[in-house]
LOMARFI-982629 format. One record per residue (C-alpha): x, y, z; residue in one letter. Coordinates in steps of 0.001 Angstrom, whole numbers, plus 500000, padded with zeros to 6 digits. Each point is the difference from the previous one (the first is absolute). Layout:
N
XYZA/...
# end
This chain:
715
273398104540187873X/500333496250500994X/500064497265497279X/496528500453497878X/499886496142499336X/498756499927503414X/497153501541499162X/498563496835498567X/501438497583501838X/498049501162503150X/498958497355502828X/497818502182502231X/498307503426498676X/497738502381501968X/497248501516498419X/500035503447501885X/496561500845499984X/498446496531499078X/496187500608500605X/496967497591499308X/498065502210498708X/498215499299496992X/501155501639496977X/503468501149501350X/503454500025498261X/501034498782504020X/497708497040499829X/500816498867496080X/503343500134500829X/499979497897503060X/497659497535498161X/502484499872496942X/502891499091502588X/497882497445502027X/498781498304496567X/503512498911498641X/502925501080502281X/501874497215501672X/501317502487502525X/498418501719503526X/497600503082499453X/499920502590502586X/497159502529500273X/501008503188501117X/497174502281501186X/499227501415503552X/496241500053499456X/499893496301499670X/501170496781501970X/498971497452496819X/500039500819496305X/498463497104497929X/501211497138502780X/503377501660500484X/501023501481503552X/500761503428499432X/502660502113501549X/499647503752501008X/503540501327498654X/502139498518497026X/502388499737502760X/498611497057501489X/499434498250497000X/503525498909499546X/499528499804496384X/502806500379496876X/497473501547497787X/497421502727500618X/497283501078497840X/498481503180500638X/496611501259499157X/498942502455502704X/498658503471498782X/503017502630498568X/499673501912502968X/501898497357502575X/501912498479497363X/502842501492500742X/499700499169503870X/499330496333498930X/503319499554497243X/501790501476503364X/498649497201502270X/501439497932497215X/503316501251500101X/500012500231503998X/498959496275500102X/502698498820497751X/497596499361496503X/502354500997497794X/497148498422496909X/497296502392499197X/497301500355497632X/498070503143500170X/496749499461498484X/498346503365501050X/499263502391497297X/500469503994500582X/503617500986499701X/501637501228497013X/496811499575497404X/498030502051502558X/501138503452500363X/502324501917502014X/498955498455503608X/500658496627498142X/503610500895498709X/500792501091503247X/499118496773501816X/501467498177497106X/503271502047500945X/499786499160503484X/499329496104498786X/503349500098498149X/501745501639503255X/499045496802502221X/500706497709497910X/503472501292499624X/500153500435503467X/499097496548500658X/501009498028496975X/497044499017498692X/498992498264497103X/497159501578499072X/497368499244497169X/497565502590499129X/497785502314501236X/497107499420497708X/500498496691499509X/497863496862499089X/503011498163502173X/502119496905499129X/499517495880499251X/503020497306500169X/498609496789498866X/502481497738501428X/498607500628503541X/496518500514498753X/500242503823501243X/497445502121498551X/500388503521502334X/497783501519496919X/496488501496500194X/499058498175496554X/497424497864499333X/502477496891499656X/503226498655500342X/502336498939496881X/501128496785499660X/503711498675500137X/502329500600497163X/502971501167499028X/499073503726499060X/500975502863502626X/497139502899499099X/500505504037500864X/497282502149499253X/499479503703501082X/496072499555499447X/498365498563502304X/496900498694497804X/502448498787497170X/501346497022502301X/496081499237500915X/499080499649496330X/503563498392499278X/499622497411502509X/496338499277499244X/500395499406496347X/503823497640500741X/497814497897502579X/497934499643497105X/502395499475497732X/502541497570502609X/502624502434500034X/502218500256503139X/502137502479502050X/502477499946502652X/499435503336501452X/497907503082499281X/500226503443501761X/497842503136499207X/502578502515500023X/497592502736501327X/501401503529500369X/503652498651499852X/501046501688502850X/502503498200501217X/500579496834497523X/499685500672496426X/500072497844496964X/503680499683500330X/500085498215503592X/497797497514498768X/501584499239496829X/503468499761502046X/498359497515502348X/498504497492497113X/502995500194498001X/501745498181502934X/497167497700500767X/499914496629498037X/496525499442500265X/499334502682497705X/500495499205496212X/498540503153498633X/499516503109501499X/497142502427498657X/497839503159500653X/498118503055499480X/501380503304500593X/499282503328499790X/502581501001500631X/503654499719501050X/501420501492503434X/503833500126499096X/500531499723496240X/504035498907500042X/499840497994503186X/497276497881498724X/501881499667496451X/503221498464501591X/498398498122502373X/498285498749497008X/502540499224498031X/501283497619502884X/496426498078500504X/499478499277496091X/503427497957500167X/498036497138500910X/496387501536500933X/497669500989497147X/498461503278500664X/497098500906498248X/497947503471500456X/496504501831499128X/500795503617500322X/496544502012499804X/500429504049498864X/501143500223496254X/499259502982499335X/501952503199500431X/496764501366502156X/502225500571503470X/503147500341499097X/501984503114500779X/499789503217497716X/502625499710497747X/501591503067497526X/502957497903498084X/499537498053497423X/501229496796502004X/497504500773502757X/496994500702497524X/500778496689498195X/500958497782503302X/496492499996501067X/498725498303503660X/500555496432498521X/503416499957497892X/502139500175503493X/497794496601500763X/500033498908497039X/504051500229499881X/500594499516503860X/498276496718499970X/501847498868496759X/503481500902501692X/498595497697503135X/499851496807497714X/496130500328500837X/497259498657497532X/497755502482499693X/495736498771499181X/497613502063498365X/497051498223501858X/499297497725502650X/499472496954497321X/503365500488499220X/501053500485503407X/499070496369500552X/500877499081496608X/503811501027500491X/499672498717503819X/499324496681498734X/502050498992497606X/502856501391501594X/498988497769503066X/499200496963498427X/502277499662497271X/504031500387498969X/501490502510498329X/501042499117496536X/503352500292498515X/499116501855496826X/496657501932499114X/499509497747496873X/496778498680500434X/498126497387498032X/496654499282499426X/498482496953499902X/495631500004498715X/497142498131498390X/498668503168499149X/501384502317496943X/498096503154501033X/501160499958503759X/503684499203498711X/500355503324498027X/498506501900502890X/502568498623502377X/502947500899497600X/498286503181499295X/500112500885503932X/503558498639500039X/501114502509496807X/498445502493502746X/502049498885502650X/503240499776501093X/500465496661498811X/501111497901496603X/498387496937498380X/502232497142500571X/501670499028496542X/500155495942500229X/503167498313499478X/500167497374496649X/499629497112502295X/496684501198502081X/498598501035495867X/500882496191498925X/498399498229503483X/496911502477499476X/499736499295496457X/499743495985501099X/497776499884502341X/497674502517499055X/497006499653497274X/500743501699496827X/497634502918500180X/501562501022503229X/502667503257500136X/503466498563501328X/501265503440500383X/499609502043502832X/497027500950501146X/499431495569499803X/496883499888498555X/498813496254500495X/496536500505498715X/496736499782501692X/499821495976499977X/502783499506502534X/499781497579502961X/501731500256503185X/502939497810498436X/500454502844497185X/500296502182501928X/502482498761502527X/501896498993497397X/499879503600498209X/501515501096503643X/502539497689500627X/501684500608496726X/499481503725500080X/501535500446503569X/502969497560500030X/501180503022497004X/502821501937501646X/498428502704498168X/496811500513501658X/499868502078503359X/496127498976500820X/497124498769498712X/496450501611499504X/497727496547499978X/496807501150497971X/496656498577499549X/496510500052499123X/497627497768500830X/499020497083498032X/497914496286500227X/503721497743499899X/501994502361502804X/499319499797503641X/501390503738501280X/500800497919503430X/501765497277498073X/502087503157498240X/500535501529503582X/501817496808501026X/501986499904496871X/501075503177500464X/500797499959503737X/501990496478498910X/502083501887497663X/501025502814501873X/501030497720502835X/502491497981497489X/501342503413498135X/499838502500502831X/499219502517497561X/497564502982500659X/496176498773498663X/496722501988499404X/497051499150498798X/496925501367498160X/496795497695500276X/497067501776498239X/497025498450501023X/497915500283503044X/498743497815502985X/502890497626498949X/502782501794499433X/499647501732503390X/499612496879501453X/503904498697498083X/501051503839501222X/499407499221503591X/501755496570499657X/503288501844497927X/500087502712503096X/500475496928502179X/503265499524498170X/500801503691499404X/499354500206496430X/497809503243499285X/496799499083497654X/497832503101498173X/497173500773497378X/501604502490498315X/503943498909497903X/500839503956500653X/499769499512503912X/502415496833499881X/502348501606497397X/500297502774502664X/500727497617502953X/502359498506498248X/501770503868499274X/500251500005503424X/501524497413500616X/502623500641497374X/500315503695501316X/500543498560503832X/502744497948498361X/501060502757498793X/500206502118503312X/501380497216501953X/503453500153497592X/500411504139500579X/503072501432501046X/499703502991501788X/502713502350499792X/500954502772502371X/499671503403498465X/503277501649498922X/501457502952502227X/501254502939498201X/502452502620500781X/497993503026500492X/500270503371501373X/497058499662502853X/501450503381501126X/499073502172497016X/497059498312498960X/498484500852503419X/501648503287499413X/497717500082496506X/496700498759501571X/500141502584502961X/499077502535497382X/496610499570500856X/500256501116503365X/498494503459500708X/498013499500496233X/496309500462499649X/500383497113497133X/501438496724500939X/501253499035496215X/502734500250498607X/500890499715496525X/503457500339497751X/501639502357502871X/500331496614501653X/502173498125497206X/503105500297502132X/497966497246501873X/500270497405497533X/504026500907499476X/499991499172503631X/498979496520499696X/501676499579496557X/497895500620497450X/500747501722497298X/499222502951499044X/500346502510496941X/502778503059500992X/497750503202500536X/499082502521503127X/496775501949500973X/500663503699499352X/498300503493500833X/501119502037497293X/500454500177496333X/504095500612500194X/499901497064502335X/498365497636498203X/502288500960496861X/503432499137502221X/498212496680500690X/499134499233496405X/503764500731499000X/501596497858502058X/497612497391498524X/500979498163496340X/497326501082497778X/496841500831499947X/497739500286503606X/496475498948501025X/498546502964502466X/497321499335502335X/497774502025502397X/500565499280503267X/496987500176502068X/497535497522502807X/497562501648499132X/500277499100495773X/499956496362500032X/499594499298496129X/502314502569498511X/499841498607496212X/496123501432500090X/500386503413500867X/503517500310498004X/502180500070502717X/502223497891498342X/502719500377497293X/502053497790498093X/503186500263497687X/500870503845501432X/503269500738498470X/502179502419502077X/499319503451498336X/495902499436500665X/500464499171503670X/499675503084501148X/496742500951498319X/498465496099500292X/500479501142504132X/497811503186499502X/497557498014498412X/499069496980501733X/499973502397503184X/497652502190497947X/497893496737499416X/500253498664503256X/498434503116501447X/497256500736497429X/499037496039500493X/500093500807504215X/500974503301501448X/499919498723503429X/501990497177499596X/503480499168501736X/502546500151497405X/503495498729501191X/501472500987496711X/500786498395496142X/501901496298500135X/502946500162497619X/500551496450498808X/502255497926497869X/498093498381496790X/499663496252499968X/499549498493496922X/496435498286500041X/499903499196496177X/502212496729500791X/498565499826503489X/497468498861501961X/497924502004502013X/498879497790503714X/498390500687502833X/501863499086503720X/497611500940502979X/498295499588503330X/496970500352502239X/500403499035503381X/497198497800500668X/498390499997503665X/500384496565500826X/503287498765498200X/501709503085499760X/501719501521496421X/498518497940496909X/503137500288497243X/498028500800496021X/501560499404496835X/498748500555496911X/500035501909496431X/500336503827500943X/499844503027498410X/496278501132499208X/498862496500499110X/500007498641503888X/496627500920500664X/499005498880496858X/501111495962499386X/500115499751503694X/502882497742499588X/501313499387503236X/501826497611502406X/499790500418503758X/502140498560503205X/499941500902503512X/503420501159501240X/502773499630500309X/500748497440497030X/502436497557499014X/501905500286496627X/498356497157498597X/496301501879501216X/501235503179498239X/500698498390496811X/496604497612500432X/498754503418499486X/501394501085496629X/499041496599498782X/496158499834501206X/499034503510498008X/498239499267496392X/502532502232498768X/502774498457500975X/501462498647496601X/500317503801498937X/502985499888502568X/501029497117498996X/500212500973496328X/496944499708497752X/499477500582496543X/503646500758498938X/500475502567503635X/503217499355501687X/499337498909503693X/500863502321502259X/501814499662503666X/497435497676502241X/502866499809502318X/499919503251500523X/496121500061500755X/500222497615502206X/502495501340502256X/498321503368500118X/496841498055500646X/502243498286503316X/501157503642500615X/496487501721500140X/498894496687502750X/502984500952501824X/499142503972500259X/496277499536500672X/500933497242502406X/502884502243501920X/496464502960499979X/497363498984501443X/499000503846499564X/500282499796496137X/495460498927499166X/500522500123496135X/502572500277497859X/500405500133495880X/502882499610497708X/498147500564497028X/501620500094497320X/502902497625500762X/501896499802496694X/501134496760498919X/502927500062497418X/501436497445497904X/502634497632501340X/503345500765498587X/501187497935497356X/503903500313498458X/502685501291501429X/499871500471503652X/502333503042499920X/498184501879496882X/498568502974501791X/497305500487497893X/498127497328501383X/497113500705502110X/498362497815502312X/498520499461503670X/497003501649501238X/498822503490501034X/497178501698502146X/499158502864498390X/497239500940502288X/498712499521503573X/497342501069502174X/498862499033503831X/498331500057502742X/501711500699503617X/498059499449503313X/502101502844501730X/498787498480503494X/500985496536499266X/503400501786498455X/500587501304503356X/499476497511502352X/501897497621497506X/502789502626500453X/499292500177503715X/500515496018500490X/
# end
């Protein structure tokens, strides 16, 4: 690929298979382009030797163009992106449907698509696309019904018929963009090209867009994490549900869902995510139009009670504080406000106030270093002109520089004052909980923008033997493995109780002797995935019942499932989990950005409070111990109600050690700690061997992808 800014910043583009046919994508397009574009537009179609005034050329070859546009039927697309590539076009939009949504013939021409433009070095947008608009040359290479008007928002949209209805109702609304592309197929360019591009473009101020989906989950996250440095990023990502996602057996994979990789990817990114395209704009622009505030104290300043509660009620929701005034702002309020008014914040100045009130109530509140931004509230009344209060506001802002939204309630009027405030990039709404959550997002960009990202921590592992371990699925009808794999986690450094698998009862009583105490004993089977149920497991064996505990959680085992593969009774070291805590460490590998890391409350309760915290690996330290912190549960590590807290540290480094192991396997698709048991720091004398802390996995199961095993050994 070439550099995609060139895309948009085209000065000749061929429209291969421009026809003036009524009622064809060819002809709407070439209209579009001849309506706005201050460039040359060459008609490419043999049939023809004028489309809509324009000489037309027989081969994109003789158009000598630096974009082409092609919309000739799927079965000489192919020949025509060729021509392209021949002729030197390295800038392509595809808008021809019938590739990879269409069948098998489709995915094969899409293959073939992806093999020229490789060859040739193509950028290529599409197939099945609506095409692309840059508004600084007026380009509009689009089969929509209009063209968008200039601003400072670049758009991305894999639906087509979302950018039409976008763009109709911001025309509508005098919102602008930069440039828009309908991502199509994604083919060649994906999401992540484009967001690279506008991140280095400084005509963009806000990036946005709706997805379906993402192409390359980790790519797009660090390239990400660059952009929102100085480029807001904000994102509608459609599919919620776990409907689609792959089929899942662990306990991480049943609980990550379709959405909870997106959901964590995007938040690793420094990307806003919206919940609907009113928010989409909402977030867009506020971010564009205003600063980003220091603190997310915000104060509210109103001539109406009712509307004052509801905006600190939506900030009590959000991620934001109510600004507590300093003595001085209190004593200037108190002054120049009437009696009946509320001096404390939310500013209540009663529903008599002028214009002059209210500046005033502004002035004072935002020259306090305590106040981050400013929610300007108001309902209508006879003495208040909402354009007078638009000018006040906009006059403000421009002597504080601090973030401003505002909430006019009323109707013809107020959007009347809102279209005036967008002038000067101060939002204006209806409804306080819609400029409460602007102003979130601003606060959470502010946040984003002062991230450190940290490079995940490299162990010392034994690669060697856990490949060793994992290559016990080879040659297996069953592709899990369970607690004959625990020699896996010692590999990467986890620990893990002392204990073997055994075959026989004399066996297993050796084991349990050269173990202090009493012994847990566990079937060992694929096949019996929940061994508490059937009685498979036993706890507290002391060493003269080992022998008969053997018999008889075979004896269970095979009543429960004759024909099931039993690899023999785990002898295990107790752990304490009276003063512990039990946790769950796991991961699913997600399709699009790779192993999601769970943690979370184990035991039998993890299904049950659904208490979880997810990241896309491989993680940081500090993104490991985000985890511990995020779960509802986490002040039971921390010590609650007279509990000791037990080793965090120790969490988080197996957490870091479990992103490194899934990251090293690619073959590992799921993966459960479950429980991981958390004991209690140690407290007292270092060298009094009594004390117990740290953490240990008691029990593991997985999923291998012996193919993916194989070729990873292979490579």
């Amino acid at each position: 690929m070439g550099v995609v800014s060139e895309l948009f910043t085209a000065d000749r583009v061929a429209v291969v298979g421009a026809t003036p046919r009524e009622g064809s994508i060819g002809r709407a397009i070439t209209r579009n382009l001849l309506d706005d574009f201050e460039g040359e537009v060459v008609p490419v179609n043999p049939n023809y030797d004028e489309v809509l005034g324009l000489t037309a050329v027989g081969d994109v070859d003789d158009a000598d163009a630096d974009l082409a546009v092609v919309v000739v039927p799927p079965s000489i697309v192919i020949d025509a992106i060729e021509s392209c590539g021949k002729a030197g076009v390295r800038n392509v939009v595809v808008i021809t449907a019938g590739f990879g949504e269409a069948g098998a013939d489709g995915a094969q021409r899409e293959r073939r698509l992806q093999e020229i433009a490789t060859e040739y070095g193509l950028n290529l947008v599409g197939p099945n696309s609506l095409g692309i608009m840059s508004t600084p040359s007026g380009m509009n290479a689009t089969f929509g019904p209009e063209n968008a008007i200039p601003g400072g928002l670049s758009f991305m949209s894999q639906s087509g018929a979302f950018i039409t209805a976008v763009l109709d109702w911001a025309n509508d609304q005098g919102i602008g963009f930069k440039d828009v592309v309908s991502l199509g197929n994604k083919a060649v360019l994906d999401e992540t090209d484009f967001l690279r591009t506008w991140g280095d473009d400084d005509e963009t101020d806000v990036v946005i867009g709706y997805l379906e989906g993402i192409e390359e989950g980790r790519e797009f996250i660090d390239t990400a994490r660059e952009v929102t440095n100085d480029t807001p990023v904000v994102l509608v990502k459609s599919g919620r549900t776990s409907a689609g996602a792959q089929a899942a057996s662990s306990h991480t994979g049943t609980l990550a869902g379709s959405d909870r990789a997106y959901e964590a990817g995007l938040d690793q990114a420094g990307v806003l995510r919206a919940e609907s395209v009113q928010e989409l704009f909402d977030y867009a622009g506020v971010l564009a139009g205003q600063p980003l505030p220091e603190t997310a104290d915000v104060a509210v300043i109103t001539n109406a009670g009712g509307p004052g509660v509801m905006a600190t009620d939506a900030i009590g929701d959000s991620d934001l504080s109510m600004a507590a005034f300093t003595p001085e702002t209190t004593d200037r309020l108190k002054e120049s406000m009437p009696e009946e008014a509320n001096i404390h914040n939310p500013v209540d100045i009663i529903g008599d106030a002028d214009i002059d009130r209210f500046r005033e109530a502004l002035e004072i509140v935002l020259a306090d270093d305590n106040v981050g931004s400013a929610l300007v509230l108001s309902a209508p009344t006879a003495v208040l002109s909402f354009d007078d209060l638009a000018e006040a506001a906009a006059d403000v802002q421009a002597d504080t520089g601090l973030p401003i939204a505002t909430c006019l309630m009323g109707g013809d009027d107020a959007r009347a004052a809102g279209r005036e405030l967008q002038e000067y990039g101060i939002p204006s709404y209806f409804d306080p909980a819609r400029a409460v959550s602007s102003l979130d997002a601003l606060a959470r960009y502010k946040r984003i923008t002062e991230r450190e990202y940290e490079a995940s921590t490299e162990f010392d592992v034994d690669r060697e033997r856990a490949r060793e371990i994992l290559g016990a699925v080879r040659g297996r009808d069953d592709n899990r493995l369970g607690v004959e794999a625990m020699g896996l986690l010692d590999a990467y450094g986890i620990p893990i109780p002392d204990g073997d698998i055994v075959n026989s009862p004399d066996t297993a009583e050796s084991v349990a002797r050269d173990i202090e105490g009493p012994v847990v004993m566990k079937i060992v089977s694929p096949d019996i995935l929940h061994k508490s149920d059937i009685g498979g497991v036993a706890v507290g064996v002391e060493d003269e019942a080992v022998a008969d505990t053997y018999e008889d959680l075979v004896t269970r085992a095979r009543n429960y499932q004759p024909d099931a593969d039993l690899l023999g009774v785990q002898v295990q070291e107790m752990v304490d989990l009276e003063d512990g805590i039990e946790t769950i460490v796991g991961m699913n590998r997600d399709p699009q950005f790779g192993p999601l890391l769970m943690f979370g409350l184990g035991g039998i309760f993890v299904e049950v409070l659904e208490d979880t915290a997810f990241r896309v690996a491989p993680v940081a330290e500090s993104e490991a111990r985000e985890m511990t912190e995020e779960v509802k549960t986490a002040p039971l590590l921390r010590g609650a109600r007279g509990r000791d807290p037990v080793d965090v540290d120790g969490i988080v480094e197996t957490v870091q050690r479990l992103s490194q192991l899934v990251t090293d396997f690619p073959a590992i698709l799921e993966l459960d700690i479950n429980p991981l048991v958390a004991l209690p720091e140690a407290t007292g004398d270092a060298d009094d061997e009594q004390q117990t802390t740290g953490v240990t996995a008691v029990d593991i199961a997985l999923t291998v992808d012996p193919e993916q095993l194989e070729a990873e050994h292979n490579d």
